[in-house]
DORODREN-193735 format. One record per residue (C-alpha): residue in one letter; residue number from 1; x, y, z. Coordinates in Angstrom, 2 decimals, padded with zeros to 5 digits. Example, Ala and Ser with C-alpha at 12.3 -4.5 7.8 and 13.67 -1.06 7.14 Angstrom:
2
SITE zafi tike       X       Y       Z
SITE    A    1  012.30 -004.50  007.80
SITE    S    2  013.67 -001.06  007.14
END
This chain:
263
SITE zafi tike       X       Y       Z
SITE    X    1  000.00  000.00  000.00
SITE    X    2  001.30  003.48 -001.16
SITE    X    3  002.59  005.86  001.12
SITE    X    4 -000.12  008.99  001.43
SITE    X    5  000.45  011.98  000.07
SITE    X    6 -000.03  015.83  002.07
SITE    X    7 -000.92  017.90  000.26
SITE    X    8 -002.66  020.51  002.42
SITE    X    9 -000.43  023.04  002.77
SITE    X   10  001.23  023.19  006.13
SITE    X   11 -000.19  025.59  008.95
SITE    X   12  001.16  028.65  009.25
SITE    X   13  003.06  029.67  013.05
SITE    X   14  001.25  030.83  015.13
SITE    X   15  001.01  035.14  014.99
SITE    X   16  002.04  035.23  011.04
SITE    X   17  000.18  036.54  008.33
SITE    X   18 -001.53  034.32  006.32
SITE    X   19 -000.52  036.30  002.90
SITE    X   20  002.15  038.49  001.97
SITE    X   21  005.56  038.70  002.34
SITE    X   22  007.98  036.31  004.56
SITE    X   23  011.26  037.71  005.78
SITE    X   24  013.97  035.51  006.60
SITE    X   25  016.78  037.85  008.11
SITE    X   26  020.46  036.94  008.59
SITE    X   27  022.58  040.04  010.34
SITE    X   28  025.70  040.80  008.06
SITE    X   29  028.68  041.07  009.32
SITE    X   30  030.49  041.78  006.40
SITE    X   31  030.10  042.92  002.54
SITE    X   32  026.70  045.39  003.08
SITE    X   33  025.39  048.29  002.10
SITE    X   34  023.03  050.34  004.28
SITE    X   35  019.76  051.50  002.29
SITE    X   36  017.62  054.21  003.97
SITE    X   37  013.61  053.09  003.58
SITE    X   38  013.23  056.72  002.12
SITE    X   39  014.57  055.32 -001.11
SITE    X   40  013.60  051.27 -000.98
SITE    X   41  010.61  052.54 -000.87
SITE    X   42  010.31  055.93 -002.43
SITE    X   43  006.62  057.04 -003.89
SITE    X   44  007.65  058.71 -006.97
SITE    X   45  010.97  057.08 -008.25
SITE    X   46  011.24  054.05 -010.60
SITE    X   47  012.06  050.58 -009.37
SITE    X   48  014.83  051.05 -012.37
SITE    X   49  015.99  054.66 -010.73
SITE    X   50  015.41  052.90 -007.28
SITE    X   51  017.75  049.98 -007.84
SITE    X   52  020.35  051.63 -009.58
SITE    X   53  020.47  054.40 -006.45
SITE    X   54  020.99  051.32 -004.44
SITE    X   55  024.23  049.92 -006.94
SITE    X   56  025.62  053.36 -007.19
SITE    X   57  025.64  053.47 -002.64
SITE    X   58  027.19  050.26 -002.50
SITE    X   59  030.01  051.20 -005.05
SITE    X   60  033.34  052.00 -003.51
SITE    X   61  034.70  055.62 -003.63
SITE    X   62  036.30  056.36 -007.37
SITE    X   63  034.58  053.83 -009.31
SITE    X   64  032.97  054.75 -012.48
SITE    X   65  029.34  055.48 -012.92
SITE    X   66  029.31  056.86 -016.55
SITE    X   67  026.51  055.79 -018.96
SITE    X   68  028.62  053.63 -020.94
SITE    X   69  029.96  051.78 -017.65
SITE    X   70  026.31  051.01 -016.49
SITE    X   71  024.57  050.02 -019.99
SITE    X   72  027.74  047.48 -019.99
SITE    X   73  027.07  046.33 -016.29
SITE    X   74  023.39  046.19 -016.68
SITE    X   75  020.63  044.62 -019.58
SITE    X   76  018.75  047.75 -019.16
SITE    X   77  019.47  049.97 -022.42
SITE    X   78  020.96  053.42 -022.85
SITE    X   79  017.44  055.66 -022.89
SITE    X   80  016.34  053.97 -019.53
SITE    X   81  019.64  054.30 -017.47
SITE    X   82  019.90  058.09 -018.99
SITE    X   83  016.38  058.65 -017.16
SITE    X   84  017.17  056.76 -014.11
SITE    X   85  019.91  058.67 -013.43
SITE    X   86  018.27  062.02 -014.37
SITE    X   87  015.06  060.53 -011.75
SITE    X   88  017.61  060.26 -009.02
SITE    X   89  019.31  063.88 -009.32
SITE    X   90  016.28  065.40 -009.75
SITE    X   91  015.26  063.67 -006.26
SITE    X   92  018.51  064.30 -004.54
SITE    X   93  020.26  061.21 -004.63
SITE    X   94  022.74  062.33 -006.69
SITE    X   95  025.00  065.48 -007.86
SITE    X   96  026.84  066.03 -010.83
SITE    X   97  030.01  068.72 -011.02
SITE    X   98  032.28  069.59 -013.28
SITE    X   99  036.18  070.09 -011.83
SITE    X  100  039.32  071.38 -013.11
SITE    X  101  042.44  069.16 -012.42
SITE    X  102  045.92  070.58 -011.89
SITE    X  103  047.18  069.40 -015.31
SITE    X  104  044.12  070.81 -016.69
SITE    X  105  041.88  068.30 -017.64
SITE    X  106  038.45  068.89 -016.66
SITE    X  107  036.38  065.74 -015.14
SITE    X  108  032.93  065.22 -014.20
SITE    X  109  032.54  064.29 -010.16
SITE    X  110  029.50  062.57 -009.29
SITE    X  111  028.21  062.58 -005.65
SITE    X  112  025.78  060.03 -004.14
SITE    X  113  024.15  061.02 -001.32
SITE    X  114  021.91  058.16  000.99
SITE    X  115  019.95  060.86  002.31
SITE    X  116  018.45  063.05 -000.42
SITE    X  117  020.36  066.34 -000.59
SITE    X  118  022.96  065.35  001.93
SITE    X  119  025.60  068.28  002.95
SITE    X  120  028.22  066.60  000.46
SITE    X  121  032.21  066.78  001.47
SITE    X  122  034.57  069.69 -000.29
SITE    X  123  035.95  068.07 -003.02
SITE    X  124  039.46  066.45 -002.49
SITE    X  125  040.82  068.30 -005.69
SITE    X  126  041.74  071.81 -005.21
SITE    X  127  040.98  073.92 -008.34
SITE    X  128  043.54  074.70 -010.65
SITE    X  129  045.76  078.29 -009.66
SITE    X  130  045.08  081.50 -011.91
SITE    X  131  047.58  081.89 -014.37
SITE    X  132  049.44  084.82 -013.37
SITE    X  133  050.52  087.27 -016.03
SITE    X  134  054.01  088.06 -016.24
SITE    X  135  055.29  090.71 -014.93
SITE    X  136  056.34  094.04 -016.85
SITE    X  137  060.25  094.10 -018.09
SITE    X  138  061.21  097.62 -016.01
SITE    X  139  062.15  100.59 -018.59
SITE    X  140  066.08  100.56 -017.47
SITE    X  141  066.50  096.89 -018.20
SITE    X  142  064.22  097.22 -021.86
SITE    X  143  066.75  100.24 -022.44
SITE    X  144  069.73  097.95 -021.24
SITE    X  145  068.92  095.16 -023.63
SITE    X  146  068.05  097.61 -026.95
SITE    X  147  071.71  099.39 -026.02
SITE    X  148  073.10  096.13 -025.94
SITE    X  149  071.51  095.01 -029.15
SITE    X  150  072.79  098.26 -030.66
SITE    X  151  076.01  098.14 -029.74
SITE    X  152  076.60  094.53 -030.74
SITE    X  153  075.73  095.19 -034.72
SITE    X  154  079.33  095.52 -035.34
SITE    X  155  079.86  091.76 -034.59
SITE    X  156  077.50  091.33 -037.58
SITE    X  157  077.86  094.08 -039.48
SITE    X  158  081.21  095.83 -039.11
SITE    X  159  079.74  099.10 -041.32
SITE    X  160  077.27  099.37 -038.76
SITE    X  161  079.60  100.42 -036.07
SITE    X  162  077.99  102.95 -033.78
SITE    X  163  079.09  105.73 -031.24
SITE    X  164  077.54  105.58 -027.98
SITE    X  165  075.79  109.02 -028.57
SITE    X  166  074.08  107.63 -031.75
SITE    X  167  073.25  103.91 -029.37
SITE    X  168  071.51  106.07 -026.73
SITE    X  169  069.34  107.94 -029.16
SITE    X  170  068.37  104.83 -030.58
SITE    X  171  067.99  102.79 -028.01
SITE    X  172  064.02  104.10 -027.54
SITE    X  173  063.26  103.26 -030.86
SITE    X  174  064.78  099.61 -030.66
SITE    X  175  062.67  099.73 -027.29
SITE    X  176  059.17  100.10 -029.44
SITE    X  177  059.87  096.79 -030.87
SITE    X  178  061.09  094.97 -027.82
SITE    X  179  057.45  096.25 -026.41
SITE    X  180  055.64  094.35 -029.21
SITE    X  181  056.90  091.15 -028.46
SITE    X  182  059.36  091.22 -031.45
SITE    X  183  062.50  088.79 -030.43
SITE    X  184  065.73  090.81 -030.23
SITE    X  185  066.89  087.90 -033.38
SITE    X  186  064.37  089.07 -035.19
SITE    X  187  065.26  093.28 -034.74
SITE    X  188  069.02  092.62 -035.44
SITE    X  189  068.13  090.66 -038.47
SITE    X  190  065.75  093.34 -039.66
SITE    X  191  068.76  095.64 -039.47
SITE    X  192  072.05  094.15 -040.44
SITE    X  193  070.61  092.17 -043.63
SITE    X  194  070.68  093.45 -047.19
SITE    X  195  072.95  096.14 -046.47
SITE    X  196  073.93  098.50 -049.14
SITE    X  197  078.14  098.12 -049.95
SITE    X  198  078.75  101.17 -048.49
SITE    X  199  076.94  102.77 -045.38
SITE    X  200  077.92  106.38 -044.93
SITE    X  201  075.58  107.30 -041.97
SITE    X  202  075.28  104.22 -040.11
SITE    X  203  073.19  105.86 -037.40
SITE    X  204  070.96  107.30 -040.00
SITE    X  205  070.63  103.84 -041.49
SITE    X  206  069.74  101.89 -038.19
SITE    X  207  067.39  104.59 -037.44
SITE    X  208  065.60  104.36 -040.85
SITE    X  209  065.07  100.76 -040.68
SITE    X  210  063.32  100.98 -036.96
SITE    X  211  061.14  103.72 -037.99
SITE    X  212  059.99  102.66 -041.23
SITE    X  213  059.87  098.57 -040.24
SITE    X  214  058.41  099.11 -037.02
SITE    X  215  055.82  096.27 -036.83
SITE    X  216  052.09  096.51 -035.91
SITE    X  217  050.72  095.56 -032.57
SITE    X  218  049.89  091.61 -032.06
SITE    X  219  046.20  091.50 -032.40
SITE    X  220  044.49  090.26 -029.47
SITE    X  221  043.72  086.53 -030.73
SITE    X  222  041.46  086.06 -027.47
SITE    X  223  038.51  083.63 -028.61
SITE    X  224  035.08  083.55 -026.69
SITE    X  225  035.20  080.28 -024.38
SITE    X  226  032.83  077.39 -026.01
SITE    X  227  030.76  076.43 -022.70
SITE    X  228  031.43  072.72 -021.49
SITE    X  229  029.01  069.74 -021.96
SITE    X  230  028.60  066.46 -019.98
SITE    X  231  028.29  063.59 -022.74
SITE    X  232  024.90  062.16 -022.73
SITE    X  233  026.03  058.94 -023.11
SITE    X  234  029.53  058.08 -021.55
SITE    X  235  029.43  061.28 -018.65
SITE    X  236  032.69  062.70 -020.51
SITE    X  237  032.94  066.60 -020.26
SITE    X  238  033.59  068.23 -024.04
SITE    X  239  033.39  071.80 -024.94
SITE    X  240  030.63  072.35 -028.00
SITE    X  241  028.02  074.72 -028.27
SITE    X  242  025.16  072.70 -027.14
SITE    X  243  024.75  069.43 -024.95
SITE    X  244  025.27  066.38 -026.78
SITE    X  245  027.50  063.59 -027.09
SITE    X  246  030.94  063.73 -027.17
SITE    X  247  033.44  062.67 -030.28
SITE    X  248  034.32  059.43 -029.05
SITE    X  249  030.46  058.73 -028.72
SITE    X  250  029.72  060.40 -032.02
SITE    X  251  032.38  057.93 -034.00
SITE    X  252  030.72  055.13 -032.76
SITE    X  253  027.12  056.15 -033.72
SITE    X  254  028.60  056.50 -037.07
SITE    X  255  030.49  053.12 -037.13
SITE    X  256  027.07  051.23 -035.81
SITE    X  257  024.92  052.96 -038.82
SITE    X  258  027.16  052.43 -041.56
SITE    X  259  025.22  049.14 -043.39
SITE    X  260  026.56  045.67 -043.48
SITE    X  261  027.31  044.28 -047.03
SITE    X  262  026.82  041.06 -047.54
SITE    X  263  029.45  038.78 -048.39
END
């Protein structure tokens, strides 16, 4: 004679529900992350949004949270991690930067906070020091250089052999061009080279040739600053005139549209 068979369902112990959830808690001691009810169970975000908050807190300090790292990690595409992320700033759990290193590479720094809005740390980079402009060449030593540069033509030009009444009346007008940024190479060229065979008035010369050759100003080549974008898609920071996706991002659109040809 067979065995019988239960199948009743066993009784439930005594004081539990008779539907719903069962937990079955074990206390970690080791390898957890600590997720505030406030988010498990937030009213308004996603369970994609929700999840993802709770992958991003249990990520060590450093680790990369770009688009591109997470649509690799996850099967969830592009479009939906791209909102889930944009759910969980907009609700505080997260804070996006941009930051200036040393070197002068600029980097996104993303900030996860477990308690929506959190005071977050100062940031562990400093930002980059102002470029100071260099400081103005004082008039004696600018005089001392073009009087040096006058009275060393002879070494290149023995017909250009001047007294030192004729190099201090000069000297201001070799000054002029040492104030436009023109290298001292380039004035000493400008006045030893196609000399004529014979130079009567070698002061008269010299001071032809600075007057007439004196060169323009350098135009101010100062271009407006193209504002900075975070990449849609991989998080990297690239200057272009309206958000985006960055080049890297753009070649690989392009590679993924081009058709197949059949073989």
């Amino acid at each position: 004679m067979a065995a019988p068979q239960v199948i009743a369902p066993s009784r439930a112990p005594s004081g539990s529900p008779a539907a719903g959830v069962q937990h079955v808690n074990v206390r970690h001691s080791s390898g957890f992350t600590v997720i505030g009810n406030h988010l498990a169970q937030h009213p308004d975000l996603s369970l994609l949004a929700i999840g993802l908050a709770a992958h991003i807190q249990s990520l060590p300090t450093g680790a990369r949270i770009g688009i591109k790292f997470l649509t690799a990690r996850f099967p969830e595409s592009e479009a939906r991690i791209t909102a889930a992320l944009k759910e969980l700033e907009a609700a505080g759990y997260l804070h996006r930067i941009r930051l200036r290193l040393p070197d002068g590479r600029v980097v996104t720094r993303t900030t996860s906070y477990n308690q929506p809005n959190a005071t977050a740390p100062a940031p562990a980079v400093p930002p980059a020091p102002r470029r100071q402009p260099p400081p103005p060449i004082p008039a004696e030593a600018r005089h001392r250089a073009a009087a040096n540069l006058l009275a060393g033509l002879r070494r290149h030009a023995p017909q250009l052999t001047l007294s030192a009444h004729d190099i201090a009346e000069l000297a201001p007008e070799v000054t002029a061009w040492l104030d436009r940024d023109v290298h001292p190479a380039t004035i000493r060229h400008a006045l030893t080279s196609d000399l004529p065979a014979s130079v009567r008035r070698p002061a008269g010369l010299v001071r032809n040739r600075l007057t007439a050759h004196l060169p323009p100003p350098l135009p101010d080549t100062t271009e407006p600053a193209v504002p900075l974008q975070d990449c849609d898609r991989c998080d990297r920071v690239f200057r272009a005139p309206e958000p985006g996706h960055c080049r890297d991002c753009r070649t690989d659109e392009s590679a993924n549209r081009q058709p197949v040809r059949a073989g």
